[in-house]
PDB file with SEQRES, HELIX, SHEET and CRYST1 records, atoms N, CA, C and O in Angstrom:
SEQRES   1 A   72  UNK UNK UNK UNK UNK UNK UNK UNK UNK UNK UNK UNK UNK          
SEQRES   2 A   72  UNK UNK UNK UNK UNK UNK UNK UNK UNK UNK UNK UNK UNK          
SEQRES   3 A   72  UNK UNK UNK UNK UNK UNK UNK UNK UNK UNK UNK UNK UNK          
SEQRES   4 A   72  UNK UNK UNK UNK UNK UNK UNK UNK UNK UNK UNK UNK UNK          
SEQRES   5 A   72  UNK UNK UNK UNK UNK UNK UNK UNK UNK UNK UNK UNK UNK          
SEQRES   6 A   72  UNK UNK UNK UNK UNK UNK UNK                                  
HELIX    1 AA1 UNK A   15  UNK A   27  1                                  13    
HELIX    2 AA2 UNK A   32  UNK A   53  1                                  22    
HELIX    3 AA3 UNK A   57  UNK A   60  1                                   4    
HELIX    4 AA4 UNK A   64  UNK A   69  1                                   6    
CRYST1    1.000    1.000    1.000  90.00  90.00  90.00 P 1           1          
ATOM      1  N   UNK A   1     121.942 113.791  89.683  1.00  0.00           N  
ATOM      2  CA  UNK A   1     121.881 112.386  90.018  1.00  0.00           C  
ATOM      3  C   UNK A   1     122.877 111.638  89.130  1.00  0.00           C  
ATOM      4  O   UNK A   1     122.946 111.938  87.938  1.00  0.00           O  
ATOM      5  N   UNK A   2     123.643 110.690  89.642  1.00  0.00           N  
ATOM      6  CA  UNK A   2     125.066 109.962  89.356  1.00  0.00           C  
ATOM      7  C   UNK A   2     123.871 109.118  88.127  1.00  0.00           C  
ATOM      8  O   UNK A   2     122.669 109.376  88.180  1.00  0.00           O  
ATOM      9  N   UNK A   3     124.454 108.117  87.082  1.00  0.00           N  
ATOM     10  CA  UNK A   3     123.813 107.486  86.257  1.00  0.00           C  
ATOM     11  C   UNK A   3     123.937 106.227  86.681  1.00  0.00           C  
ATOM     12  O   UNK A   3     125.031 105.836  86.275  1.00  0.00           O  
ATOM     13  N   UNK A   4     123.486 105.520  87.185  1.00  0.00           N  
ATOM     14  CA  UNK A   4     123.511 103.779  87.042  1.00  0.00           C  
ATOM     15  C   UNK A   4     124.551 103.683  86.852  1.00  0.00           C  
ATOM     16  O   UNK A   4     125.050 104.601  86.201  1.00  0.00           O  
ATOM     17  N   UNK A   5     125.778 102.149  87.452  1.00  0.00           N  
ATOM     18  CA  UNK A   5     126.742 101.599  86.619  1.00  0.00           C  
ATOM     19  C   UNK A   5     126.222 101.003  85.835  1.00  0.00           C  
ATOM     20  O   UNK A   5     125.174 100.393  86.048  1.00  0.00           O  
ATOM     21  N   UNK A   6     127.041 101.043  84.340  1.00  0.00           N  
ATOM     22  CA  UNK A   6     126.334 100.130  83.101  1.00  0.00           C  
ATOM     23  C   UNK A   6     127.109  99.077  82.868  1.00  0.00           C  
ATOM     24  O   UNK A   6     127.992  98.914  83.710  1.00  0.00           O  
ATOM     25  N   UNK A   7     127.065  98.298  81.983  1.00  0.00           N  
ATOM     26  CA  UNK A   7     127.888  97.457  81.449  1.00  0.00           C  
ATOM     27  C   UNK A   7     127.289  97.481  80.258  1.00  0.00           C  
ATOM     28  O   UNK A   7     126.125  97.725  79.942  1.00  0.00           O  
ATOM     29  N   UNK A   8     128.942  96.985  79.174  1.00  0.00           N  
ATOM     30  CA  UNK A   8     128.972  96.940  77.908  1.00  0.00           C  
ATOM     31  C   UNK A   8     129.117  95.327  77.546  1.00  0.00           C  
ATOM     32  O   UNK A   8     129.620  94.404  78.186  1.00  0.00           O  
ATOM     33  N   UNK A   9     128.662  95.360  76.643  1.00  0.00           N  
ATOM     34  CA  UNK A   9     128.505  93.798  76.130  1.00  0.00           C  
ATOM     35  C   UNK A   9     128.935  94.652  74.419  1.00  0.00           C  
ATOM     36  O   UNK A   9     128.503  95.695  73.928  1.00  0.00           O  
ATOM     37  N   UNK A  10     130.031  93.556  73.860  1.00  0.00           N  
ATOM     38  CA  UNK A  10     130.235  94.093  72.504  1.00  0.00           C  
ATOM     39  C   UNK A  10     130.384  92.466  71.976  1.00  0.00           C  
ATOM     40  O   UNK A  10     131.153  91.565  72.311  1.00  0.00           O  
ATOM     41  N   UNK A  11     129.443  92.531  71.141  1.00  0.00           N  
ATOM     42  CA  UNK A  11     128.631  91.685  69.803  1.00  0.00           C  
ATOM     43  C   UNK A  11     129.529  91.799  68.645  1.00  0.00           C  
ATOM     44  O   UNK A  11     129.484  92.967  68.259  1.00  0.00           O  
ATOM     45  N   UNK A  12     130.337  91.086  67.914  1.00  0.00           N  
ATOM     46  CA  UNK A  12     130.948  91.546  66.494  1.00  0.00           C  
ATOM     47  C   UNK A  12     130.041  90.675  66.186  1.00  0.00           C  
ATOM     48  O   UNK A  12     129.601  89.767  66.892  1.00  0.00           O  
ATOM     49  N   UNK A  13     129.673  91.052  64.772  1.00  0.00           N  
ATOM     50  CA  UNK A  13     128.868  90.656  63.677  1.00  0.00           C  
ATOM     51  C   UNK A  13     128.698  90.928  62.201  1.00  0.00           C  
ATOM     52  O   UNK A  13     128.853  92.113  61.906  1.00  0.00           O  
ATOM     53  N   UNK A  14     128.534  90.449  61.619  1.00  0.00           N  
ATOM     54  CA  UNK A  14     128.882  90.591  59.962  1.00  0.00           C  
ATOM     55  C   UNK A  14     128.129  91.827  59.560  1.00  0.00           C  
ATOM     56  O   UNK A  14     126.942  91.885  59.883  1.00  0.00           O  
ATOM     57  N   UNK A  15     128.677  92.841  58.883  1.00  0.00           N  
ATOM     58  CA  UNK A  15     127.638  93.786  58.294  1.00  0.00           C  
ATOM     59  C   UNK A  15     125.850  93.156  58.072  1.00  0.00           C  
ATOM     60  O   UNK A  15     124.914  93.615  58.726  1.00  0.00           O  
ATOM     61  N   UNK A  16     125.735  92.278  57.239  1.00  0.00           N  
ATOM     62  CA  UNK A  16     124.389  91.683  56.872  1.00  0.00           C  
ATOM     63  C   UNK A  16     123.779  91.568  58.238  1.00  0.00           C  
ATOM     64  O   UNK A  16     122.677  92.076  58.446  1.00  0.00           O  
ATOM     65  N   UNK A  17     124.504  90.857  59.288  1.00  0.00           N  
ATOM     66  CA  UNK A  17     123.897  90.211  60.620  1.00  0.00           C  
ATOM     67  C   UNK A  17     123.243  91.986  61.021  1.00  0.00           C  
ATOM     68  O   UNK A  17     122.050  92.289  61.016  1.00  0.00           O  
ATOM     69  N   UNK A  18     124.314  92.859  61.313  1.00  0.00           N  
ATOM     70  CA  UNK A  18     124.136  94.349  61.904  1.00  0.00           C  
ATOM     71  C   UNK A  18     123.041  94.748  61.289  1.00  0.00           C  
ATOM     72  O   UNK A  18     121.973  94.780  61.899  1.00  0.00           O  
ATOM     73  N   UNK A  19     123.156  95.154  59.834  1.00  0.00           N  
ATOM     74  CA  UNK A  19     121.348  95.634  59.065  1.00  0.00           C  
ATOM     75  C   UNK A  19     120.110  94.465  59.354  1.00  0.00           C  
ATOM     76  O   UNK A  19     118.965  94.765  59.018  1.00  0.00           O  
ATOM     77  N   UNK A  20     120.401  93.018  60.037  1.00  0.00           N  
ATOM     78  CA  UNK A  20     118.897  92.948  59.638  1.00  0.00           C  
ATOM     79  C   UNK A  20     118.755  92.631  61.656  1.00  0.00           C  
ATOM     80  O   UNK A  20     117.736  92.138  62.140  1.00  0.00           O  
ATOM     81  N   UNK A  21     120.035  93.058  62.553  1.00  0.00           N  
ATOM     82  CA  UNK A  21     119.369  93.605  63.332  1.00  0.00           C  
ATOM     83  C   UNK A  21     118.873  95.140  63.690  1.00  0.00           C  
ATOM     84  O   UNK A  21     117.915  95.311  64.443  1.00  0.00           O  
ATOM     85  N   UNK A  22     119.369  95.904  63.281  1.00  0.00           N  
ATOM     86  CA  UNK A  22     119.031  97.306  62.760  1.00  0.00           C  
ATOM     87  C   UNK A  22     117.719  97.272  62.473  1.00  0.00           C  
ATOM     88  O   UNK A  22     117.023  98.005  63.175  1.00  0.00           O  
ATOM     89  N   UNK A  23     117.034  96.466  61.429  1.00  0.00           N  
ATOM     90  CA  UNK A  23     116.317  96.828  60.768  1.00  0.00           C  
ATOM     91  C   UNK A  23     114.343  96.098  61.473  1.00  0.00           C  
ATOM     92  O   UNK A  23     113.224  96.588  61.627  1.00  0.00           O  
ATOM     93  N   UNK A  24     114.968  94.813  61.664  1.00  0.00           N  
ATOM     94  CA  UNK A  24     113.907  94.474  63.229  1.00  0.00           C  
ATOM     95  C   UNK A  24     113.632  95.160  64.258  1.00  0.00           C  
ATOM     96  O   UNK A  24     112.450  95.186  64.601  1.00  0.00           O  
ATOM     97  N   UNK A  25     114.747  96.000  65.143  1.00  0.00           N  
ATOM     98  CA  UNK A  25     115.257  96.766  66.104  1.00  0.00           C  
ATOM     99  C   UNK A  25     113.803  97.889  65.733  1.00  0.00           C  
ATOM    100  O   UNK A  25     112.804  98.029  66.438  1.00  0.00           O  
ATOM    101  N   UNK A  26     114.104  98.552  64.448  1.00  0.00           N  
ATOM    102  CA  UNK A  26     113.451  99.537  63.711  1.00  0.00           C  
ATOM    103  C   UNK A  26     112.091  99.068  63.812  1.00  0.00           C  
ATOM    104  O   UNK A  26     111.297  99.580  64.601  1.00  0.00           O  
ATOM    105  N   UNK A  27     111.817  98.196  63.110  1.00  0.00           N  
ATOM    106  CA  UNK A  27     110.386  97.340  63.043  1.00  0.00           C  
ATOM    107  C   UNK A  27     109.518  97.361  64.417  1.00  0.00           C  
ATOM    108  O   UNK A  27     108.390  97.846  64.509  1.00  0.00           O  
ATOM    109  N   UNK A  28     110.139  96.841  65.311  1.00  0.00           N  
ATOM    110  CA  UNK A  28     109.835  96.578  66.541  1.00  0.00           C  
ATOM    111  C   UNK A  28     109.887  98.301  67.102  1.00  0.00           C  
ATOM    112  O   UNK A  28     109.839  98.210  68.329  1.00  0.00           O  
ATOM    113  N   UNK A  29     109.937  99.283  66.850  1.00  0.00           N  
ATOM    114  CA  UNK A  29     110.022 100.571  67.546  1.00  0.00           C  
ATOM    115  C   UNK A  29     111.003 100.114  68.808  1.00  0.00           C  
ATOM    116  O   UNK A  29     110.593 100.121  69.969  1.00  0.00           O  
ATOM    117  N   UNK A  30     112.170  99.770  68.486  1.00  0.00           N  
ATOM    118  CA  UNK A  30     113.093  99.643  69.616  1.00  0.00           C  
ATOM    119  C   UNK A  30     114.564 100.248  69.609  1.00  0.00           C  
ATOM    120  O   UNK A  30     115.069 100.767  68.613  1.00  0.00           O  
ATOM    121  N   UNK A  31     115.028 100.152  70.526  1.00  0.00           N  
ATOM    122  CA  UNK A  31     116.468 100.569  70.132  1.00  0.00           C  
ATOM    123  C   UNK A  31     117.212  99.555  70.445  1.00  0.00           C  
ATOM    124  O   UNK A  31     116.908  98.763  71.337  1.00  0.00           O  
ATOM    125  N   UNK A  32     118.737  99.446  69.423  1.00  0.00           N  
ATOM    126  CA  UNK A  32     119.183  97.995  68.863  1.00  0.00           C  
ATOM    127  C   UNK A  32     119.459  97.260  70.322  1.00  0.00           C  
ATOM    128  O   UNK A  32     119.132  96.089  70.511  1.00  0.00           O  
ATOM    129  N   UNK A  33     120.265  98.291  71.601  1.00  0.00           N  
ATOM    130  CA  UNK A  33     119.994  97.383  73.012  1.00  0.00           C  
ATOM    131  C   UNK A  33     119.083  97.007  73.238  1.00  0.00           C  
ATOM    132  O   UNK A  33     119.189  96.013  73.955  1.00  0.00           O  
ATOM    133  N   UNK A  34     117.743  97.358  72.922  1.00  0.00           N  
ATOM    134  CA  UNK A  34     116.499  97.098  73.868  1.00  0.00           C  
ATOM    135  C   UNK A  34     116.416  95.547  73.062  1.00  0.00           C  
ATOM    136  O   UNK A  34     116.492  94.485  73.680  1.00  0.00           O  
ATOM    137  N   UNK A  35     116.253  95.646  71.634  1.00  0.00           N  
ATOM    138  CA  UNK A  35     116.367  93.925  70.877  1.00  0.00           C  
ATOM    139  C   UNK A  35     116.726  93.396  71.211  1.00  0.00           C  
ATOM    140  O   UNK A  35     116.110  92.367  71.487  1.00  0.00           O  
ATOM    141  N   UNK A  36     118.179  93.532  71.566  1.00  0.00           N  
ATOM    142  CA  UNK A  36     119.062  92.510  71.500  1.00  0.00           C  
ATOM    143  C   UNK A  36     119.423  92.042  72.424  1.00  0.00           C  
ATOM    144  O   UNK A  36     120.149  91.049  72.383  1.00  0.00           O  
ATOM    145  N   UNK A  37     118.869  92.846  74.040  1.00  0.00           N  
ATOM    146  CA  UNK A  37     118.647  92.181  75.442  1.00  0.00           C  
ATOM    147  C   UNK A  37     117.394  91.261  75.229  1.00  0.00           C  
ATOM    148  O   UNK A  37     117.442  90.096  75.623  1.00  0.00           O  
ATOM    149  N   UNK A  38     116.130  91.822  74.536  1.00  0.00           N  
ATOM    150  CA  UNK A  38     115.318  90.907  74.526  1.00  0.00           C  
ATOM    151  C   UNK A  38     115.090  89.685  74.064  1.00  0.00           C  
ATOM    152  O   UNK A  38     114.213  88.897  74.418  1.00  0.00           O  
ATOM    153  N   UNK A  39     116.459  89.476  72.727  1.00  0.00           N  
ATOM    154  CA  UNK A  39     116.274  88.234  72.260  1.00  0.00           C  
ATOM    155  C   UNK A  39     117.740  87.125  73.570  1.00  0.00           C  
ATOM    156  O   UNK A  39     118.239  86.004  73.669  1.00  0.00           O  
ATOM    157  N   UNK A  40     117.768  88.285  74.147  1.00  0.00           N  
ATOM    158  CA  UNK A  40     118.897  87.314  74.721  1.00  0.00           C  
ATOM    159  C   UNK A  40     118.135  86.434  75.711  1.00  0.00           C  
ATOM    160  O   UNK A  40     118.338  85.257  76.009  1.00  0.00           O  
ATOM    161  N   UNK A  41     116.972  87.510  76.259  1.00  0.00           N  
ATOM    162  CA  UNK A  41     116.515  87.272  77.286  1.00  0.00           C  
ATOM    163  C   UNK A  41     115.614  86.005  76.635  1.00  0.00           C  
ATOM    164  O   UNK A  41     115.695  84.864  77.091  1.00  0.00           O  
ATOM    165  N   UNK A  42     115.027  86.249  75.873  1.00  0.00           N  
ATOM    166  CA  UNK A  42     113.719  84.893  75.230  1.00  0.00           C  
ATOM    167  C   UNK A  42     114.617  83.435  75.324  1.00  0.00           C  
ATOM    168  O   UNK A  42     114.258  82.375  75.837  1.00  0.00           O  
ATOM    169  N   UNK A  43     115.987  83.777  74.607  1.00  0.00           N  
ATOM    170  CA  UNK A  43     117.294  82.530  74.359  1.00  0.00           C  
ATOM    171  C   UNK A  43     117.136  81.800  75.909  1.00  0.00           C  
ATOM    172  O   UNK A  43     117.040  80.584  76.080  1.00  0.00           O  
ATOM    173  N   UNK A  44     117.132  82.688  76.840  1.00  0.00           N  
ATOM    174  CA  UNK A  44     117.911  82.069  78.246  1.00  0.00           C  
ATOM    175  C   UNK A  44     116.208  81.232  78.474  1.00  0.00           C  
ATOM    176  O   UNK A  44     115.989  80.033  78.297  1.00  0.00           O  
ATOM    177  N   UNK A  45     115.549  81.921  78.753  1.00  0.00           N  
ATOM    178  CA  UNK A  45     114.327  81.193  78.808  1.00  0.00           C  
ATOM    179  C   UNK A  45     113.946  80.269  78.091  1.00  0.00           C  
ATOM    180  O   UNK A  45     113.160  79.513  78.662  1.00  0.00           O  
ATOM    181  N   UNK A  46     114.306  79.894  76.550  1.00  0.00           N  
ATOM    182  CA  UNK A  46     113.932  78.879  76.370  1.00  0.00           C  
ATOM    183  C   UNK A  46     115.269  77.899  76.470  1.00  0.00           C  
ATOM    184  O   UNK A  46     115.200  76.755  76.019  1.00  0.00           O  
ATOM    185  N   UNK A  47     116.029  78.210  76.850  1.00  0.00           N  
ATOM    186  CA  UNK A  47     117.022  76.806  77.536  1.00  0.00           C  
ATOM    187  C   UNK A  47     116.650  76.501  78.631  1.00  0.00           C  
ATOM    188  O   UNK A  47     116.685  75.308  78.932  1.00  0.00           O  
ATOM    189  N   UNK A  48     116.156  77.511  79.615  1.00  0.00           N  
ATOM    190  CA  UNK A  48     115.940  77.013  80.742  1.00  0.00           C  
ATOM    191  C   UNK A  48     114.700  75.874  80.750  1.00  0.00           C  
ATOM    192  O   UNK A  48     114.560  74.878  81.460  1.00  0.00           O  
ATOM    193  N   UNK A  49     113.843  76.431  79.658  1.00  0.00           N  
ATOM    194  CA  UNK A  49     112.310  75.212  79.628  1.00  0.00           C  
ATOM    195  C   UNK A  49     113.108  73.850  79.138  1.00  0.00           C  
ATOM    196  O   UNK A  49     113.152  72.775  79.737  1.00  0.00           O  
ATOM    197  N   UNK A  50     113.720  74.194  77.892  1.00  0.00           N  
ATOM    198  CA  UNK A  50     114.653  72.791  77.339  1.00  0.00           C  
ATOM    199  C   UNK A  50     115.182  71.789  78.432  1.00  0.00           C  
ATOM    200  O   UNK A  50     115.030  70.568  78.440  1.00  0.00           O  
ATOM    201  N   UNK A  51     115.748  72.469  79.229  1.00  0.00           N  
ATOM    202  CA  UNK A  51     116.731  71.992  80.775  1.00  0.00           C  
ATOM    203  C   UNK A  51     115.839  71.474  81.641  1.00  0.00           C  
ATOM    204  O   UNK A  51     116.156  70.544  82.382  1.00  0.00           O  
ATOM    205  N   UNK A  52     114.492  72.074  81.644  1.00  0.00           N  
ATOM    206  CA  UNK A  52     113.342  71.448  82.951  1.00  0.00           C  
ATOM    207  C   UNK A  52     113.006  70.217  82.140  1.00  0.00           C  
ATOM    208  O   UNK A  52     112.963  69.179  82.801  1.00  0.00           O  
ATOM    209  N   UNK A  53     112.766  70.118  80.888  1.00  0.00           N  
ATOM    210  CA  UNK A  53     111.959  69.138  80.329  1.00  0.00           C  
ATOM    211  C   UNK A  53     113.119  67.937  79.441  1.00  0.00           C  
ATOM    212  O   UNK A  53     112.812  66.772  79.190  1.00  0.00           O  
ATOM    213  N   UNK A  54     114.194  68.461  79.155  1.00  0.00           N  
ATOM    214  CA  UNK A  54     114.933  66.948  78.311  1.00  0.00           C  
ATOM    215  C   UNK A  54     115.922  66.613  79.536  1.00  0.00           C  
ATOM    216  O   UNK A  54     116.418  67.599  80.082  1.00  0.00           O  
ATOM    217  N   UNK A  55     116.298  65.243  80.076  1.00  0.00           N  
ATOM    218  CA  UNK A  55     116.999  65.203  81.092  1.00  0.00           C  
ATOM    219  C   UNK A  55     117.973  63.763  80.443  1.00  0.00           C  
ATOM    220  O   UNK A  55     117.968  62.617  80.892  1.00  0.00           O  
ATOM    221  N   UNK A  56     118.960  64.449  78.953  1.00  0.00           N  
ATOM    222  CA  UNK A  56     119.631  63.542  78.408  1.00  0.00           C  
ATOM    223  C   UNK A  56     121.474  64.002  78.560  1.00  0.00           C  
ATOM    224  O   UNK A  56     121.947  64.513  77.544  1.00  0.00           O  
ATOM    225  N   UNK A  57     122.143  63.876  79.405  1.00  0.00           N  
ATOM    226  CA  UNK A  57     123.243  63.792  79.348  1.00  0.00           C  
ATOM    227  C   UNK A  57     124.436  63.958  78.261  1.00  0.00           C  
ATOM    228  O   UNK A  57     125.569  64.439  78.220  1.00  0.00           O  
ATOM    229  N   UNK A  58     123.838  63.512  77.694  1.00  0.00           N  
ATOM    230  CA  UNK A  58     124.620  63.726  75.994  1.00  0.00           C  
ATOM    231  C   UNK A  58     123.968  64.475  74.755  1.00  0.00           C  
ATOM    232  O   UNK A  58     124.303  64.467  73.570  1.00  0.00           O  
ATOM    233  N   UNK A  59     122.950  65.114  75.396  1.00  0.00           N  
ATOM    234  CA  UNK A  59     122.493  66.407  74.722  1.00  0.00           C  
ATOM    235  C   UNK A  59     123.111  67.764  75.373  1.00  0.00           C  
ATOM    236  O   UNK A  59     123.263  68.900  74.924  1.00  0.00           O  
ATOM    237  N   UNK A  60     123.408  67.138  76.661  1.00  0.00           N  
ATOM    238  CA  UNK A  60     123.805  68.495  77.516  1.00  0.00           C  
ATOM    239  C   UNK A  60     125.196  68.403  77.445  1.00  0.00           C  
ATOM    240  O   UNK A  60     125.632  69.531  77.675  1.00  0.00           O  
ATOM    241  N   UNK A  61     126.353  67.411  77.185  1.00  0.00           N  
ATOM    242  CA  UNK A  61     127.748  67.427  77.749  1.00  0.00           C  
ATOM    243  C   UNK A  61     128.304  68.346  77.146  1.00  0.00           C  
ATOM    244  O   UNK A  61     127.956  68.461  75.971  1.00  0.00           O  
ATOM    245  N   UNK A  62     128.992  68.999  77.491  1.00  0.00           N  
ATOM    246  CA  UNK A  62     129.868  70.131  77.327  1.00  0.00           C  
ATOM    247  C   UNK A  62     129.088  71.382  76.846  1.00  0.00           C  
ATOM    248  O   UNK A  62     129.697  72.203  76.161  1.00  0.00           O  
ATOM    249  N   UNK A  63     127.884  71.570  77.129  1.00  0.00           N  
ATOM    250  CA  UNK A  63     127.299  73.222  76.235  1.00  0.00           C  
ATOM    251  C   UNK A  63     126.973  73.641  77.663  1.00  0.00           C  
ATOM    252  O   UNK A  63     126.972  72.944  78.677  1.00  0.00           O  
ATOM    253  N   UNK A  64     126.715  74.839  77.527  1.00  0.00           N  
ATOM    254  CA  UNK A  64     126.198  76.192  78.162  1.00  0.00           C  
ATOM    255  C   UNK A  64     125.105  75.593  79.259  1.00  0.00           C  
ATOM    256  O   UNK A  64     125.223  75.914  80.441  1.00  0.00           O  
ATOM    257  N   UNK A  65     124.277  74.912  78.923  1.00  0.00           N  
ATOM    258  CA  UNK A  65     123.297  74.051  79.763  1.00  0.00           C  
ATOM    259  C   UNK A  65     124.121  73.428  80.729  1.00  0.00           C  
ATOM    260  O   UNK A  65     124.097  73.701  81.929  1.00  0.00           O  
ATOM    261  N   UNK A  66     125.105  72.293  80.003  1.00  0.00           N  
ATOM    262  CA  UNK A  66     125.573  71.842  81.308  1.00  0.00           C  
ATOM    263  C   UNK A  66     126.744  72.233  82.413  1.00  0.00           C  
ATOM    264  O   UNK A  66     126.935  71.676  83.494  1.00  0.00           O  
ATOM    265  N   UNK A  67     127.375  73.194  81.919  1.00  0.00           N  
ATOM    266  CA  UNK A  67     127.689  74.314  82.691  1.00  0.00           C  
ATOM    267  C   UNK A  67     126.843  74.724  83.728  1.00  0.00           C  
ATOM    268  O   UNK A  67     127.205  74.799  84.902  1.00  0.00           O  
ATOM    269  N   UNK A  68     125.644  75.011  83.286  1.00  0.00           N  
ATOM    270  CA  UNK A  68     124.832  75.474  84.089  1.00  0.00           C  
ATOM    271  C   UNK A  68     124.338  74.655  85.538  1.00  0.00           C  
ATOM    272  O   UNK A  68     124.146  75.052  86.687  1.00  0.00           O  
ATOM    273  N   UNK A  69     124.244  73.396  84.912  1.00  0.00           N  
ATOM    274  CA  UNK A  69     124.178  72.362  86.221  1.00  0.00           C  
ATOM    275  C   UNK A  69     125.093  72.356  86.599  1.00  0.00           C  
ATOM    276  O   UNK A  69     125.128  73.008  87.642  1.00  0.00           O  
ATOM    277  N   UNK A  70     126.224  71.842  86.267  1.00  0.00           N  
ATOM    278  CA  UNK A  70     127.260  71.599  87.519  1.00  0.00           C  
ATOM    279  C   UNK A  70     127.703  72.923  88.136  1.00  0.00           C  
ATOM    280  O   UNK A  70     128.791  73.184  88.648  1.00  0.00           O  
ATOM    281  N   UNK A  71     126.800  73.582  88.005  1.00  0.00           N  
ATOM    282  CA  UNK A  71     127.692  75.263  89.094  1.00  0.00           C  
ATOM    283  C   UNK A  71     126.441  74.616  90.085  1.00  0.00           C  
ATOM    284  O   UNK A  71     126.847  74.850  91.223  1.00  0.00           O  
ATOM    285  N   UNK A  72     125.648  74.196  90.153  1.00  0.00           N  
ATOM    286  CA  UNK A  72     124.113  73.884  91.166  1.00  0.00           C  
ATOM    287  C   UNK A  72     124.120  73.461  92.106  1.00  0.00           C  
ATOM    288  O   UNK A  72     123.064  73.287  92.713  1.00  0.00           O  
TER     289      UNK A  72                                                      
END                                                                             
């Protein structure tokens, strides 16, 4: 059986940043992808609650949020 197409996502990060995700990763019985999709995943979710609930224009102009609206 062929494997899934994957995709790579590459993160640079400071040695310190790498050990104390390493070391959570560890904590958590995970492996450092499985973390580090999950904190991505928690991130997107809580912008998205931020986005349902603050409806200020100049909290949103120019970030990632309001990107997000005007593709809508």
């Amino acid at each position: 059986m062929k494997n899934p197409r994957r995709t790579t996502l590459l993160i640079n990060l400071s040695v310190e940043e790498a050990d104390q995700i390493r070391a959570a990763a560890k904590k958590q019985d995970r492996t450092i992808s499985s973390y580090v999709l999950r904190a991505v995943m928690n991130r997107i979710k809580i912008e998205d609650k931020v986005e349902k609930h603050v409806d200020n224009k100049v909290f949103f102009e120019g970030t990632y949020l309001d990107n997000l609206r005007r593709q809508r």
